[in-house]
C-alpha positions as CSV (number, residue, x, y, z in Angstrom):
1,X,31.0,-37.6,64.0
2,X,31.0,-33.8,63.8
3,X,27.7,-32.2,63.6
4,X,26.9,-29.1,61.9
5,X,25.2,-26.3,62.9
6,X,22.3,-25.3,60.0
7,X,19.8,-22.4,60.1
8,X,17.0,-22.4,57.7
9,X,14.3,-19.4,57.6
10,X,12.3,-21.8,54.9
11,X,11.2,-25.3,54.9
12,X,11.8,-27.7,51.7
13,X,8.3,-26.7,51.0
14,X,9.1,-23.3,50.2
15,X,12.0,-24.6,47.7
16,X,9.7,-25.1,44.4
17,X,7.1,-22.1,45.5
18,X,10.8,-20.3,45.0
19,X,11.7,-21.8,42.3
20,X,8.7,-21.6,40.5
21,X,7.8,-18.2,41.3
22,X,11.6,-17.3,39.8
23,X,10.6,-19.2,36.4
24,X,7.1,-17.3,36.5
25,X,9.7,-14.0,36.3
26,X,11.9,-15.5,33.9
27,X,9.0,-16.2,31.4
28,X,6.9,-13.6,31.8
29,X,9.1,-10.6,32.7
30,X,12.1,-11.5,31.3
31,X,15.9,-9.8,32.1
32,X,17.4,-6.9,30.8
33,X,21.2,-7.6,29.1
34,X,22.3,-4.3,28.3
35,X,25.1,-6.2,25.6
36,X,24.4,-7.2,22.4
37,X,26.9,-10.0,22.0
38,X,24.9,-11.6,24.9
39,X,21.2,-11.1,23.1
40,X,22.8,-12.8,20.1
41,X,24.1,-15.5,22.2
42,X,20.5,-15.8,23.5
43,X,18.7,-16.0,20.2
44,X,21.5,-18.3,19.1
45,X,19.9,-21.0,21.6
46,X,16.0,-20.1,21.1
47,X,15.5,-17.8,23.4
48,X,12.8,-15.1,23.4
49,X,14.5,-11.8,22.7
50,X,12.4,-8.5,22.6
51,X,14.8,-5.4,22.2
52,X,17.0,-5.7,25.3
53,X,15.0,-7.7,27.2
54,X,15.2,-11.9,27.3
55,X,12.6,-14.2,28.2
56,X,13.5,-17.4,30.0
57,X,12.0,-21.4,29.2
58,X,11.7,-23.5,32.1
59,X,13.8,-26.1,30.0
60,X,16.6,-23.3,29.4
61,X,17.1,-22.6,32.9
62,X,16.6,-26.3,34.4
63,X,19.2,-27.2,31.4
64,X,21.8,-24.8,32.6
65,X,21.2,-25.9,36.4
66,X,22.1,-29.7,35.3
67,X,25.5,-28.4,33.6
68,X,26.5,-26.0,36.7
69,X,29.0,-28.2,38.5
70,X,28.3,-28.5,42.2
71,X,31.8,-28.5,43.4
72,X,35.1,-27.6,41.9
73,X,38.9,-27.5,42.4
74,X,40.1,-23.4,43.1
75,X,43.6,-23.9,42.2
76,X,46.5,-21.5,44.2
77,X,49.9,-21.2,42.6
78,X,50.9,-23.0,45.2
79,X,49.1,-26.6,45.1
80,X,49.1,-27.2,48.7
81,X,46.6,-23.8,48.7
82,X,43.8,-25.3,46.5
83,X,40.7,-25.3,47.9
84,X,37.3,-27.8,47.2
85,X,34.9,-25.4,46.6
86,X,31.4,-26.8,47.2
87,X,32.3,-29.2,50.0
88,X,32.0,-28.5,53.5
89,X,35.3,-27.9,54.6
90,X,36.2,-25.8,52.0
91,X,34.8,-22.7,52.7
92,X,35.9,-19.6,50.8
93,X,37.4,-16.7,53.1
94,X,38.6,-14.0,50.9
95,X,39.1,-10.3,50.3
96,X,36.2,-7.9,50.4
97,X,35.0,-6.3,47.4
98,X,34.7,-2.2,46.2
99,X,36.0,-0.3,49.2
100,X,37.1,3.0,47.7
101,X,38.5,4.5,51.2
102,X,41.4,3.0,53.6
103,X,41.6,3.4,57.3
104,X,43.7,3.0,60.3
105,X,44.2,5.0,63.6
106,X,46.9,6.2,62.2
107,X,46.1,8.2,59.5
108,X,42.4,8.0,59.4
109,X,40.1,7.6,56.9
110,X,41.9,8.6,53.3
111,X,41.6,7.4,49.4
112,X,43.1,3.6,49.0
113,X,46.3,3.5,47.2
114,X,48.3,0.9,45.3
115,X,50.5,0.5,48.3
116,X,47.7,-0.3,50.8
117,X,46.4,-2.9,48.3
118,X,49.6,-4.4,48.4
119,X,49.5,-4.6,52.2
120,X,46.3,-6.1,52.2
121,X,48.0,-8.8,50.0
122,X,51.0,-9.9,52.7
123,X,48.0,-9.8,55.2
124,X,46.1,-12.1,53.2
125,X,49.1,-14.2,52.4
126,X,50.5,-14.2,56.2
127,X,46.6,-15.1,57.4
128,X,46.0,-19.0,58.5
129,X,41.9,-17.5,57.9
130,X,41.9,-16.0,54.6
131,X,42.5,-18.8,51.9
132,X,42.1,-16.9,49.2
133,X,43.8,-13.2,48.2
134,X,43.4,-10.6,45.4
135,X,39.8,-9.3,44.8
136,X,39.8,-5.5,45.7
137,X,39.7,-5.0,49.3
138,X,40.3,-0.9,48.0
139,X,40.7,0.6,44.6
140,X,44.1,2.2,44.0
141,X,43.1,5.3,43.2
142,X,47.1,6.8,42.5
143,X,46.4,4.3,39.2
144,X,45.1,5.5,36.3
145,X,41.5,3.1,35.9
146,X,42.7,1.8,32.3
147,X,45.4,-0.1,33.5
148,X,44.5,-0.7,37.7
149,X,43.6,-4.2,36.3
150,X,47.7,-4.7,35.6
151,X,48.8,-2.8,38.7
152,X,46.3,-5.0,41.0
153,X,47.2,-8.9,39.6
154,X,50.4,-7.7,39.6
155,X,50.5,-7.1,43.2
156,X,48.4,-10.2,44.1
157,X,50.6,-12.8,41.9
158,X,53.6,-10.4,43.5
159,X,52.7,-11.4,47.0
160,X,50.5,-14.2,47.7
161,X,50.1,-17.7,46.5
162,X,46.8,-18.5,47.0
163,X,43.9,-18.6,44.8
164,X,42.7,-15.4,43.7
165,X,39.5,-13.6,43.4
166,X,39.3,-10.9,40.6
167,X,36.9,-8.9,40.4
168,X,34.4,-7.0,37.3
169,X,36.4,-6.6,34.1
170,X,35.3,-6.1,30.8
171,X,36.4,-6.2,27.5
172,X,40.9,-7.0,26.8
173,X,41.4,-6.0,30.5
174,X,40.3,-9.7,31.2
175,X,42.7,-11.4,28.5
176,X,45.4,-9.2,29.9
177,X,44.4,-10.6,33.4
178,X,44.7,-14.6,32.0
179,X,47.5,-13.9,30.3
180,X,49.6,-12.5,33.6
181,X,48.3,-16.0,35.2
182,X,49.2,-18.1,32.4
183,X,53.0,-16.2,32.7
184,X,53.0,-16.9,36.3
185,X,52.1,-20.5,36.1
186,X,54.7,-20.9,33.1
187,X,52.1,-22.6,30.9
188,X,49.9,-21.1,27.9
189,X,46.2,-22.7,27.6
190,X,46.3,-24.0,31.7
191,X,43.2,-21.7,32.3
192,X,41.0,-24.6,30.4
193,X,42.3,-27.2,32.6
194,X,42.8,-25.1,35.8
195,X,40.2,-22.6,37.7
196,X,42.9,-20.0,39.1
197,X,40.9,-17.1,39.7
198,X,37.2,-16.0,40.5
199,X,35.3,-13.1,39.6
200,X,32.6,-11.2,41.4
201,X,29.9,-9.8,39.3
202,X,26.9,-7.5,40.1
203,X,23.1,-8.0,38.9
204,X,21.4,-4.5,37.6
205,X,18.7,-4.5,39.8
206,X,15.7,-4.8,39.3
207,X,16.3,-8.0,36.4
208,X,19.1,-6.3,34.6
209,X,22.8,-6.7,34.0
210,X,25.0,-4.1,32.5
211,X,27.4,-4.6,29.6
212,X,30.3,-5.0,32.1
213,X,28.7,-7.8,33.8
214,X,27.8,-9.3,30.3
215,X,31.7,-9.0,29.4
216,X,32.5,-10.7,32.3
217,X,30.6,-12.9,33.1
218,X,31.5,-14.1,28.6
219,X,34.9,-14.2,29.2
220,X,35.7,-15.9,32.4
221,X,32.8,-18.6,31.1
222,X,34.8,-18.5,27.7
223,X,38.0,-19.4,30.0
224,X,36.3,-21.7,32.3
225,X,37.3,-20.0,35.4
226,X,34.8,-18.9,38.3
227,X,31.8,-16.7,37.6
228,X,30.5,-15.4,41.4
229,X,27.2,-13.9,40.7
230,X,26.2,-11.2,43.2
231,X,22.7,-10.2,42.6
232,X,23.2,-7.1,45.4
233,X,19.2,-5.3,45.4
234,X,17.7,-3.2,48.2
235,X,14.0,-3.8,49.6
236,X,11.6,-1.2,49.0
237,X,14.2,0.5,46.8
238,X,15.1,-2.1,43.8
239,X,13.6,-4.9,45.3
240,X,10.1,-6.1,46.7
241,X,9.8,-5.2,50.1
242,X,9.0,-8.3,51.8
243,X,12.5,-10.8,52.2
244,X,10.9,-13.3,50.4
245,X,10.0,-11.1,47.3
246,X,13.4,-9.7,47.6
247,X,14.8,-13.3,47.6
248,X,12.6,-14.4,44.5
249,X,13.7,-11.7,42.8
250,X,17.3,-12.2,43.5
251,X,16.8,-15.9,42.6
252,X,15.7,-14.8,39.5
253,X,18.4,-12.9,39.0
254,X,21.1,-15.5,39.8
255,X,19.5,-17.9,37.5
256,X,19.9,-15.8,34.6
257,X,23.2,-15.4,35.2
258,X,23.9,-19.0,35.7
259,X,22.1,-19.7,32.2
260,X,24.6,-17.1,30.7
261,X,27.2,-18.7,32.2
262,X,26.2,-22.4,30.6
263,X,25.4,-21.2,27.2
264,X,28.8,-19.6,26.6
265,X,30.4,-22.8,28.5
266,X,28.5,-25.9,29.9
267,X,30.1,-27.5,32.9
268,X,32.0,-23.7,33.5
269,X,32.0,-23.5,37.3
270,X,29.7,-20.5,38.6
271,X,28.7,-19.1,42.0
272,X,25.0,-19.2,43.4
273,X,25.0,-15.1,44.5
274,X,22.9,-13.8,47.7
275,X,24.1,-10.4,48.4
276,X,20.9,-8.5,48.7
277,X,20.3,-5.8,51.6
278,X,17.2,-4.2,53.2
279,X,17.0,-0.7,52.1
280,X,16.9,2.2,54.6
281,X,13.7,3.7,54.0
282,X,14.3,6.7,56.2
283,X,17.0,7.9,53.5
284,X,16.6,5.6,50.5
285,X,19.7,4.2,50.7
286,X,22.0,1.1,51.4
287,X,22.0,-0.5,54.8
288,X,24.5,-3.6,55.7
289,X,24.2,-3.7,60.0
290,X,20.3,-4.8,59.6
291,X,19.2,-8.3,60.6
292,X,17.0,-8.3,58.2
293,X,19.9,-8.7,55.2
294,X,20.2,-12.5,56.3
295,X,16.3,-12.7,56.3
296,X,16.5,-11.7,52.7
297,X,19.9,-13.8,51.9
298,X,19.6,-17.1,53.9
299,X,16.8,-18.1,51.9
300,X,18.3,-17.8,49.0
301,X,21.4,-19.8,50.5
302,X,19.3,-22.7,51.2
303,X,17.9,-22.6,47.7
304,X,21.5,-22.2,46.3
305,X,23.0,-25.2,48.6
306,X,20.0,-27.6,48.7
307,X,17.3,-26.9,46.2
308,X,20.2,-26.4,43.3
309,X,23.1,-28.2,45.1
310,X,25.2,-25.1,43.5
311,X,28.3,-23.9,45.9
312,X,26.8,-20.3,47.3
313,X,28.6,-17.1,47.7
314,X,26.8,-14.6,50.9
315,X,27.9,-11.0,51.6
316,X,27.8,-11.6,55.8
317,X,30.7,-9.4,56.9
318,X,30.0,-5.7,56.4
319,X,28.9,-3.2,59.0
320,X,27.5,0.4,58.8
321,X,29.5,1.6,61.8
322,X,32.3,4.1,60.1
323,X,34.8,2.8,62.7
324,X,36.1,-0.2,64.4
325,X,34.1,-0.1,67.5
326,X,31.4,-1.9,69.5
327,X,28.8,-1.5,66.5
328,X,31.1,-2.4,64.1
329,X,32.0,-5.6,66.0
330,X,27.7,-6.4,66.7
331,X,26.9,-6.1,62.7
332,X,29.9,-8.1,61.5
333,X,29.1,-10.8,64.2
334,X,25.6,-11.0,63.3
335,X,25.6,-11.0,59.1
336,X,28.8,-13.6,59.5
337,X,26.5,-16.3,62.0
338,X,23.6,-16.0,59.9
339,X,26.1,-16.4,56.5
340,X,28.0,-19.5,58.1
341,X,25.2,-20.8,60.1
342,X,23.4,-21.4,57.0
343,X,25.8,-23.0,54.9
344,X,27.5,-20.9,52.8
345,X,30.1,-21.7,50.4
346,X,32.2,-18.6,49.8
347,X,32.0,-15.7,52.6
348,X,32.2,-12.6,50.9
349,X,32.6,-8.4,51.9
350,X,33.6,-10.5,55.5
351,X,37.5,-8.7,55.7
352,X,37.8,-5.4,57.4
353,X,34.2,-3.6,56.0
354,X,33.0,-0.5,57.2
355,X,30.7,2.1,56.1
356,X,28.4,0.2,54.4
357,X,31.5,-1.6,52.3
358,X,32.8,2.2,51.3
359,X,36.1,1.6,53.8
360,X,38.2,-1.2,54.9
361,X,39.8,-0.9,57.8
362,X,43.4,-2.5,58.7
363,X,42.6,-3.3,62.4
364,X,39.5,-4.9,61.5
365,X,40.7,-7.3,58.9
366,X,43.1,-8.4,61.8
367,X,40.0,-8.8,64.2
368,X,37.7,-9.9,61.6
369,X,40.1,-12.8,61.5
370,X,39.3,-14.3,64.9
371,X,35.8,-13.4,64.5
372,X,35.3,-15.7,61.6
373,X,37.5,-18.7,63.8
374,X,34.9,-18.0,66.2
375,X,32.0,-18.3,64.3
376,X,33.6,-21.4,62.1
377,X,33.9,-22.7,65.1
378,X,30.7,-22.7,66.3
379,X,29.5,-24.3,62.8
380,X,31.6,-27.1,63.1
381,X,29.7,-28.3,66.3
382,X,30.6,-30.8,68.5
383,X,31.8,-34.5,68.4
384,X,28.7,-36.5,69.3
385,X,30.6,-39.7,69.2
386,X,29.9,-42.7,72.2
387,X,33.3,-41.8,73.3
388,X,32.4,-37.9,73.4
389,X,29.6,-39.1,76.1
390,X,32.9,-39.4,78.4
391,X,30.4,-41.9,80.6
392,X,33.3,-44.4,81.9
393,X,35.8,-41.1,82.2
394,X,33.1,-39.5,84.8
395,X,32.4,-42.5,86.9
396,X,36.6,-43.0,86.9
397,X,36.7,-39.5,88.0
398,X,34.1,-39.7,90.5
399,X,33.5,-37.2,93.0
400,X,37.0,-35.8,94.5
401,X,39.2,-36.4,91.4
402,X,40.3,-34.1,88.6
403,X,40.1,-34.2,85.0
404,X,43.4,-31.4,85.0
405,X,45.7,-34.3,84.6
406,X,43.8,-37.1,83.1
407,X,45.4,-38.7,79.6
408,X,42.1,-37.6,77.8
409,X,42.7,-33.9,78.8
410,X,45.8,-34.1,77.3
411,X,44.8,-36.0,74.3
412,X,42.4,-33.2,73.2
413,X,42.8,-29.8,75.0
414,X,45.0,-28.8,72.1
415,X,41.9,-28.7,70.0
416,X,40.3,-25.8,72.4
417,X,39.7,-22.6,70.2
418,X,41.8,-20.2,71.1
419,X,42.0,-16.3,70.1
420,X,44.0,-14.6,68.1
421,X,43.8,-11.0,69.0
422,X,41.2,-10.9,72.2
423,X,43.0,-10.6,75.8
424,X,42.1,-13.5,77.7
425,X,44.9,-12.1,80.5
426,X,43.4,-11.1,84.7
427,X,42.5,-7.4,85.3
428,X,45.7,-7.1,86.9
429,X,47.9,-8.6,84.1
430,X,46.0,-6.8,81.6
431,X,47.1,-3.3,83.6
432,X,50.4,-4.6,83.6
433,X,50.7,-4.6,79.9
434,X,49.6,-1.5,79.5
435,X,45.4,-1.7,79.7
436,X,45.5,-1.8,75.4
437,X,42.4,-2.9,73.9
438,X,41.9,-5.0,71.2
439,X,41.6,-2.0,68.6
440,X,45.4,-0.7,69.5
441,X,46.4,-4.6,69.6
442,X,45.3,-4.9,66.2
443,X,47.1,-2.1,64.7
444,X,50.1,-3.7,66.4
445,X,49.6,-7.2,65.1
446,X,48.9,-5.7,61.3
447,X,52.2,-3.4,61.4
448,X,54.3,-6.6,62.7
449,X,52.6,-8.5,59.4
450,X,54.1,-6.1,57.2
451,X,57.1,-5.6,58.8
452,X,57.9,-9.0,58.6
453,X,56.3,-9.9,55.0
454,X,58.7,-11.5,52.5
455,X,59.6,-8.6,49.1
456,X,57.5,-11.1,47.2
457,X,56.7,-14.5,46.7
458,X,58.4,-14.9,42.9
459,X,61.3,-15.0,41.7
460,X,63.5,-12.7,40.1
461,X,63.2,-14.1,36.3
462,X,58.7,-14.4,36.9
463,X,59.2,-10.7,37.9
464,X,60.6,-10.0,35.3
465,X,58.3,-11.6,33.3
466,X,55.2,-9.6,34.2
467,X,56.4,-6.7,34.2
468,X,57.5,-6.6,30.9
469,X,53.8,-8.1,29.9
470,X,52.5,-4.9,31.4
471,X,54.7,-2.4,29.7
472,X,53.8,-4.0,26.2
473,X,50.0,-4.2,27.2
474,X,50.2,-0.3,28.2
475,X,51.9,0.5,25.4
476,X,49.0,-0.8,23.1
């Protein structure tokens, strides 16, 4: 029996206070929806609509919570990729999210381009840790904005085969989007059989969401692929200060989303967001190395995974440090235990973030890798079996014997972690090679990636294909 590793900030108690509190918001305060197809939608189903702003019935959010699936298949193109979202060992290691620079020690801090998102894509693809690729680990800023949709799940479909996380799109960017899948699978209509792709989308905080978000969050529910709500406020700034304010709030955010999400699709697979942050009051601004982010976020995670039994998405990899160095490493470490440790579903911003998810950084998506086997490792605990307790393998042993060559070393040493990218080498063999830490290793290890990366993963004909799609969509 494997036994896994939990941490909980709140007690079951504290699960209806939460929830209760959240409907007390929803009914009295109501949400914002800056759309008006949305408000429609709204007053379609009895809602309360004033201007722009919604109020929520306990029986219209408990309704959309019993339609919300708890688990669902992520599909990759290629079959043997799919993941179980929503059960245990299935978790959800993707790309980061919104990083406008790129970096390396190379060439430094600079503006992402196209050709560094398709780098990030053969790291993805080439990673036995990331299980799903796409997203926008940097925005490709040599791409004009209109059509950086096309250029992006061109590249991802190009060189991975893996599920895919998309990211905010709004109005016929997100059509153009299903229809490059539904080319690449070679079937038109799959995407309301099939979850292929995910998308990440941001609350307005404080209890708003923007037309964008509405858009989005419309049409993926309208296709039945994922909705990943990522309710992202800052205490003391657009959020109460307290981490349990800040968590009620952002619970009431998610479950207006999730509602949204039900109404335009029941059963429509959707993602229980906690991606909130302390603000730094010193300069009234965003802050991802603090502790205090997972006091704000775990709270919500255990009301995501046990109070709604709703898979959970946690942004527990980002650090404030603006390179890869000791801080860089301390932040990461501590957002991604208090993330996994707690249960979560989908790890999000975890690949290569720094400066407060403005950069991603090459080297650390390679040592962000073995970071997150180290922490997964820990979740997974220990065997706890009566053969684990090893009692008749000591008193064999004894006193003077060894366990180096005994039949139950050698049965299960092979399942000793191992790292990927740390030196594990003697002072002396460490010189030998050169005295290289694991920062120059890394930029190493990510260079041999792409040097050895397949052209792409389709062929010729699918090739093709898409980009003839593109040319006709940019020619509209």
């Amino acid at each position: 029996m494997r036994k896994k590793a939990r941490l909980q900030l709140i007690t079951e108690e504290d699960y209806p206070r939460i929830h209760e509190a959240s409907l007390k918001v929803l009914e009295q305060t109501g949400i914002i929806f800056h759309h008006q197809e949305t408000l429609d939608l709204f007053k379609k189903h009895g809602a309360k609509v004033n201007g722009n702003i919604v109020y929520f019935s306990r029986e219209m959010v408990e309704g959309a919570l019993r339609t919300a699936p708890n688990t669902f298949k992520f599909c990759g193109r290629n079959g043997s990729k799919s993941l179980m979202v929503g059960q245990e060992q299935d978790v959800v290691i993707g790309a980061n999210v919104g990083p406008v620079f790129v970096q390396d020690t190379d060439k430094g801090q600079r503006r992402g381009k196209l050709e560094d998102y398709s780098n990030f894509q053969k790291i993805f693809q080439a990673s036995n840790v990331f299980n799903v690729s796409g997203s926008n680990p940097i925005d490709p800023s040599d791409v004009d904005a209109t059509y950086q949709h096309l250029y992006m799940m061109y590249e991802a479909i190009k060189h991975t085969d893996k599920p895919l996380s998309g990211w905010t799109i709004a109005g016929n960017q997100v059509q153009e989007v299903f229809d490059m899948i539904e080319i690449t699978m070679g079937k038109k209509g799959i995407l309301q059989d099939n979850v292929y792709i995910a998308s990440l989308v941001d609350s307005l905080s404080p209890l708003a969401w923007s037309s964008e978000s509405c858009e989005t969050i419309i049409n993926f529910a309208k296709n039945r692929q994922v909705v990943c709500l990522a309710p992202a406020s800052m205490t003391g700034i657009t959020a109460p200060i307290t981490p349990l304010g800040a968590s009620v709030m952002q619970n009431s955010e998610t479950l207006s989303g999730i509602v949204l999400t039900q109404l335009v699709n029941p059963g429509c697979p959707v993602i229980y967001g906690a991606c909130s942050s302390p603000g730094n009051m010193r300069k009234c601004s965003f802050v991802a190395g603090s502790p205090q982010m997972m006091l704000i976020n775990i709270p919500n995670v255990q009301m995501g995974t046990k109070f709604y039994k709703l898979p959970v998405r946690n942004m527990c990899g980002p650090s404030d440090s603006k390179q890869v160095d000791i801080q860089a490493g301390i932040e990461t470490t501590q957002n991604l235990m208090g993330g996994v440790l707690s249960g979560v579903d989908w790890l999000g911003s975890t690949v290569g973030i720094l400066q407060s998810v403005l950069t991603t950084s090459f080297e650390k998506v390679i040592i962000d890798q073995e970071t997150i086997s180290r922490v997964m490792c820990i979740r997974d605990g220990i065997d706890t079996s009566d053969e684990a307790l090893s009692v008749d393998l000591i008193n064999e042993v004894g006193h003077t014997g060894t366990y180096l060559q005994h039949p139950s070393t050698f049965k299960h040493f092979k399942n000793n972690w191992l790292p990927s990218i740390s030196n594990w080498d003697s002072y002396e063999e460490w010189k030998e090679k050169g005295s290289e830490d694991i920062v120059v290793n890394a930029n190493k290890k990510f260079k041999e990636i792409l040097a050895n990366a397949p052209e792409m993963l389709i062929d010729s004909e699918l090739d093709k294909d898409l980009k003839a799609y593109m040319k006709k969509a940019m020619e509209k």
